[in-house]
N, C-alpha and C positions, 0 to 999 in steps of 0.2 A: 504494500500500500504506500509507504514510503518511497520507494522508488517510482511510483508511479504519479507522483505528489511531484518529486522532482524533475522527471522527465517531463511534466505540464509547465511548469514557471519553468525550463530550460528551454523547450520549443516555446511558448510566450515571449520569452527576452530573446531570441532570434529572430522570430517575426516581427517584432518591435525594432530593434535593429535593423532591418531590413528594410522598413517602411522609412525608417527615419534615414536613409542613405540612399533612398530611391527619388526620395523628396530636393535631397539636401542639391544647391550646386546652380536652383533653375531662377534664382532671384535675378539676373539682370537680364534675363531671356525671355521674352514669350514664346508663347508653344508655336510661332509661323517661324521662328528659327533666326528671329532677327533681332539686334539686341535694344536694347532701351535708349542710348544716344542715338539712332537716328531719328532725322529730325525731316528730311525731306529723302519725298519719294522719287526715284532715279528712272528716267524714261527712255528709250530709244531714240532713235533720228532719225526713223524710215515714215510714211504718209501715217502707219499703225499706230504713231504713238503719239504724232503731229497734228492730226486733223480735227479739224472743229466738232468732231463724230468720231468715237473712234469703240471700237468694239472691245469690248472687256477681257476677251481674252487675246487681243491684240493677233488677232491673225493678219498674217505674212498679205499684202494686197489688200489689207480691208481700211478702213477711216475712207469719212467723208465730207464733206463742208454742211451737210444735211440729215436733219435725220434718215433716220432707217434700218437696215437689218443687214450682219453682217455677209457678203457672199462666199462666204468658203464657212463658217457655224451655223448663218443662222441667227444667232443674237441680235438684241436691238442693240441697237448704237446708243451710248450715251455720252453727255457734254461734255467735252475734255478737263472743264474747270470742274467739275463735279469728280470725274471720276479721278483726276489727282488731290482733289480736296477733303475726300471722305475717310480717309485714315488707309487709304489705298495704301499698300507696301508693293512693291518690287524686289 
């Protein structure tokens, strides 16, 4: 009974330890992988990431001066000031 007493608080303080070393390390990170000083979001220089319209998942040929929909996703287009403005990361 006694050793079965200590095998439970012995697997307890392991799993507790385990949690607390799994946790530990993620304070200047968020979970997108990017860290807490950036401050501004980083864009391309092709029409995708330039245009008044530009498709969110910035496919290769898409942005437009107009709304609409992307032609190689599908997506709608949204406003380049929006979609750099909105805690958008790169």
């Amino acid at each position: 009974m006694r050793s079965l007493k200590s095998f439970s608080v012995l697997t307890l303080f392991f799993c507790l330890s385990l949690f607390i070393l799994s946790c530990g390390g993620n304070a200047t990170q968020d979970h997108s992988g990017h860290d807490d000083t950036t401050t501004e979001a980083q864009h391309g220089e092709g029409k995708e990431y330039t245009s008044a319209y530009v498709c969110p998942m910035h496919c290769e040929g898409s942005g437009s001066d107009e709304a609409g929909t992307c032609p190689v996703c599908g997506m709608d287009y949204v406003a380049l000031e929006d979609h750099v403005t909105d805690g958008h990361m790169h």
